[in-house]
N, C-alpha and C positions, 0 to 999 in steps of 0.2 A: 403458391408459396410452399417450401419446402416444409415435408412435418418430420418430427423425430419418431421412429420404429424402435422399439423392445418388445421379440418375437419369441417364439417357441419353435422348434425344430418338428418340420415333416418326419414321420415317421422314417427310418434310416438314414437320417442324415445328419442326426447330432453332433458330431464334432466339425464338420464343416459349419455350423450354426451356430458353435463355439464362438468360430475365428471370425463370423460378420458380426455375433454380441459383441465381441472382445472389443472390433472396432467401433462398431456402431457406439460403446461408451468411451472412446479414447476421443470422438470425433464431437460428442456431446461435451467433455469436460474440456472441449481444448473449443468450443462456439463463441464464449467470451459475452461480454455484454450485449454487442450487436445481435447476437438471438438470442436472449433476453428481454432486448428491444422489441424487437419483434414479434413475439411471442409467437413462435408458431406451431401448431399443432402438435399433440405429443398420441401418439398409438403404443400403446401397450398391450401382450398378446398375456395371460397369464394362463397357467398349470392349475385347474381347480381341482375340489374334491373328488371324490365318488359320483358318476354320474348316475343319474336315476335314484337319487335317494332326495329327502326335501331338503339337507342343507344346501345342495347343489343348486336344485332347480326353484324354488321358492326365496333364498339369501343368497348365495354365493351371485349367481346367475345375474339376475336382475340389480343387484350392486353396482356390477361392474359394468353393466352393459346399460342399465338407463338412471343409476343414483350418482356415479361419477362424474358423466358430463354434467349435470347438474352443479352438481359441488365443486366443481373446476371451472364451471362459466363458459363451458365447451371448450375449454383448453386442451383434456386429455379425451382420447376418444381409446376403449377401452373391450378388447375381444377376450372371452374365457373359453375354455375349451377344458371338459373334464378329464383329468389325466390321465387316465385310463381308457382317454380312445384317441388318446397322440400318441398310443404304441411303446409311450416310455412305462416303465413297471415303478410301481410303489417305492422296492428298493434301489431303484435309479435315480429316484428326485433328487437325492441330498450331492450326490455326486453330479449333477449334471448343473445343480444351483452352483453349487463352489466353481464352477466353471464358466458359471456366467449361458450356459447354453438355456436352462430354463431361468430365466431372471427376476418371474414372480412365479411362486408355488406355494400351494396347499397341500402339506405334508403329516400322515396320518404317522402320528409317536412309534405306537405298536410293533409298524410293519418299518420304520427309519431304525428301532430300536435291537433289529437281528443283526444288523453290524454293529452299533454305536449304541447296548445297554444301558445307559448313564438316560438315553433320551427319553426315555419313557417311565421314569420316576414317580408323575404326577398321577400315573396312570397303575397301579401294579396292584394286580389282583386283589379285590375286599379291603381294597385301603380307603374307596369312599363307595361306602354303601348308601347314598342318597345326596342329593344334589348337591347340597350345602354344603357336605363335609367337600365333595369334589371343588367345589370354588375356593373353600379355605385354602385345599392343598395347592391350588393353581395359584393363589396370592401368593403363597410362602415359597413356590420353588419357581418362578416366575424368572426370577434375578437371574438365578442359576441357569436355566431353562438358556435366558437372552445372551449369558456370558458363554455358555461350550457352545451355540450355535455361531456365534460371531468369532471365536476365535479358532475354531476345529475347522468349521467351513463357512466361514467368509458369507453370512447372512445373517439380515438384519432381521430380528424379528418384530414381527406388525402386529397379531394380534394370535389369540389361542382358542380354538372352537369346539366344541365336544356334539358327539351323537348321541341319540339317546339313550339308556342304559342297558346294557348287556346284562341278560335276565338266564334264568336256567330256567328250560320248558322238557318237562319229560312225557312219556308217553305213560307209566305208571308210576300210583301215589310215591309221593315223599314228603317227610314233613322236615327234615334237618340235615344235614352237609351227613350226617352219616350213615343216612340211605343210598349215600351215592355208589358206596363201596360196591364194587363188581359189575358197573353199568359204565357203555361204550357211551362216552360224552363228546360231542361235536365241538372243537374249539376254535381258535381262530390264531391264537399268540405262544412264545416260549412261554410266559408265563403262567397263562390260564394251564398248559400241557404239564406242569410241575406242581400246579394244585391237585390236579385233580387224581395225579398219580400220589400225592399227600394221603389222599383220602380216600384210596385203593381204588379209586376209577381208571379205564381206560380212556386216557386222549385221543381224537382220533379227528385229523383236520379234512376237513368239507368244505368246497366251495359254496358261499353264501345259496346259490341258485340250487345248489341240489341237497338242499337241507331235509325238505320235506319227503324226497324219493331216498335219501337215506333214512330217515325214521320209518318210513311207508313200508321200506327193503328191510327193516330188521342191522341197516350198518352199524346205526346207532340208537341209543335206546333212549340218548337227552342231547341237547340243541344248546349251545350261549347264542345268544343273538339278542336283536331288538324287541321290546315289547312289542313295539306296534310296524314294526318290518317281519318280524314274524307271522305277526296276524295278517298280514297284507302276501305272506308267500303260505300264507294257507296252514301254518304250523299249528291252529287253533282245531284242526282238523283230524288230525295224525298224535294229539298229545292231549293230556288230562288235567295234567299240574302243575304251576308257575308259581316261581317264585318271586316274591317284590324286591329280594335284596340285589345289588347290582353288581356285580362279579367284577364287572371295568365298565368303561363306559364308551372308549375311541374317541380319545383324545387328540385332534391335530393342530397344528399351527399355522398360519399363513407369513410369509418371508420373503424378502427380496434379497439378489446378489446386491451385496454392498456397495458394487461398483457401479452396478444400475439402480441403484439406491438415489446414491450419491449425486449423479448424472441429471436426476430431474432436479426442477427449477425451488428451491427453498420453499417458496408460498406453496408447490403442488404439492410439496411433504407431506407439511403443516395437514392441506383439504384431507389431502387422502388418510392423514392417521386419526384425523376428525370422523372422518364417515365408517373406516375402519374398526372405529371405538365402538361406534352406533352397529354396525355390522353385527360385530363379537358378543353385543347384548342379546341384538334379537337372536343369536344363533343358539344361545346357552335358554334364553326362555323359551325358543321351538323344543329343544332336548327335554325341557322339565314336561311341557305339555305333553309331545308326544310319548314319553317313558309313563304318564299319567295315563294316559286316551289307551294305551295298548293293554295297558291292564282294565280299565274299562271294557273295552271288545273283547279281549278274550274272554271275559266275565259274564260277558251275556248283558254287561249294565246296562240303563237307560237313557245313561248321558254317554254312551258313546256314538258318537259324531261324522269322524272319517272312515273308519275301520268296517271290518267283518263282526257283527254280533258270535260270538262261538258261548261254552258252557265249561270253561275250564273250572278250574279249582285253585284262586288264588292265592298263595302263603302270603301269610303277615312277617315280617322279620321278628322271629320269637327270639325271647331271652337266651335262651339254649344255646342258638346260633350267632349271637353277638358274643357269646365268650367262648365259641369255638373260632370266631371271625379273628378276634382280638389273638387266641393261641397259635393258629395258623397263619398268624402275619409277624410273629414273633421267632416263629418256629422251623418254619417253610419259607412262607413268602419273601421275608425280607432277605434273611441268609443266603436262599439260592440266586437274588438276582447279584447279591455283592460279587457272588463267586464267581456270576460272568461279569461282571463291570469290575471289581477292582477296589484296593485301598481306599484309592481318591474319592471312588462313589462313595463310601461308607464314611469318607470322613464329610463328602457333602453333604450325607442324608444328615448325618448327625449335626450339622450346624445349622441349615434349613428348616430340616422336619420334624429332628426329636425335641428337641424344645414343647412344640404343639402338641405331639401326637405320645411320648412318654415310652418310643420304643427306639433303644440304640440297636446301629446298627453295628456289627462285630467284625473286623475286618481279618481277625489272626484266623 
């Protein structure tokens, strides 16, 4: 029996893998009831996250590859490949979804957000410094989120997943954002790179893998990263002091081209944005554990579990820094990102976020 194919493109070869998506969903929407009838097999190739980190290999992975068939009754049969080893780059996804060439992808905000500012909103430096306020802000710009992706580039969005918090780890003490003044800080985003020069730091971008050979070399003097992916690249080793407050977290989405959206069979929607749902739980309470367990191991504590035991010096979020948090999201944070997004962002943040959050954004 014939099956339906929605693939991902061989390294080099993306726009020719355009033009067999493009068909391959002209040929699925034009099948008609006799397949249908039939029901025959559906293979779906998708774009996952970051490989080698746990949302991948722990939830991403194992979803697609033995919870689908499941939950489709073996109708969909389902291959993930993390996107970063199909050769396509981060800022490729979003242009190669609206094309239909990758037609399910996991798409991290941050790194979508150096073209397209407006997309990483939910996500913008010390806007949620622990879990809870991050979920509030994911409910409230959520709407937003689902309307510029479906109408800028033609995807549908499924669900929204986050990594665990992005922590500031230095090699020596600091107790408040204004120790930072004069230290080369490792960051990862525009954003984080416009705090830290706020706060008279040097930004200075590092590949995740040579985090610990830059602190070791003297590149740089403090790290954003994971709590417990840092302890896992040894940064427990090379540093002294970490702080609990969460700087961003890495926020991404998971989407389909509309057109292969569209293309699969009504009831496989319905399974998939059922298990989808369940997916995006477990993905947000692995984030709160692991951002939990990393400050455990770096601490040297007893209940830590997965990690490296080390003997850092954990900060507690002090008062101090919640009302420099609150000035420099007022002051820096939010202002600089209007200035690359634009009117329109400022008048979305202001109908979305300030309501909540009690900070307008200024567009003149």
């Amino acid at each position: 029996m014939a099956s339906r194919q929605f693939g991902l493109p061989q390294p080099l070869s993306f726009w020719s893998w355009g033009l067999r998506a493009a068909c391959l969903g002209l040929l699925l929407t034009a099948a008609g009831p006799s397949a249908a009838e039939d029901n025959p097999p559906i293979h779906i190739k998708i774009a996952g996250g970051l490989g080698g980190v746990a949302q991948y290999s722990r939830h991403e992975a194992p979803f697609w590859t033995e919870q689908v068939p499941r939950l489709t009754r073996g109708r969909v049969r389902a291959e993930i490949t993390p996107h970063n080893s199909t050769g396509i780059r981060g800022t490729e996804m979003l242009p190669l979804m609206r094309l239909g060439v990758v037609p399910f992808g996991t798409v991290t905000l941050a790194v979508a957000a150096a073209e397209e500012p407006e997309l990483n909103a939910m996500d913008l430096p010390l806007l949620n410094p622990d879990i809870a306020t991050l979920r509030q802000t994911v409910t409230l710009w959520r709407p937003r989120l689902e309307a510029v992706l479906r109408e800028r580039f033609g995807i549908q969005l499924l669900a929204v997943y986050t990594y665990p918090a992005q922590v500031m780890f230095c090699r020596q003490p600091f107790t408040s954002f204004g120790d930072l003044a004069g230290r080369r800080i490792r960051v990862s985003s525009v954003g984080l790179s416009e705090l830290m020069q706020a706060l008279g730091a040097t930004p200075v971008i590092v590949p995740f893998a040579e985090i610990v050979g830059a602190v070791r070399g003297g590149v740089v003097e403090c790290a954003v990263t994971g709590s417990l992916s840092g302890n896992a690249l040894g940064l427990h080793t090379v540093t002294s002091h970490l702080s609990q407050q969460a700087m961003s977290w890495g926020v991404s989405f998971f989407g389909a081209n509309i057109g292969a959206w569209a293309a699969l069979p009504p009831e496989v929607r319905a399974q998939l944005q059922k298990g989808l749902a369940g997916l995006q739980e477990d993905i947000w309470q692995s984030a709160d554990r692991e951002t939990e367990e990393g400050f455990a191991c770096n601490a040297g504590r007893p209940d830590c579990t997965t990690g490296t035991r080390g003997q850092m010096v954990v900060l507690d979020d002090a008062s101090h820094d919640r009302q420099r948090r609150d000035q420099l999201m007022r002051e820096t944070v939010l202002p600089s990102w209007v200035r690359r997004c634009g009117t329109e962002c400022a008048e979305a943040w202001n109908r979305y976020m300030a309501p909540a959050r009690g900070i307008l954004a200024n567009s003149d």
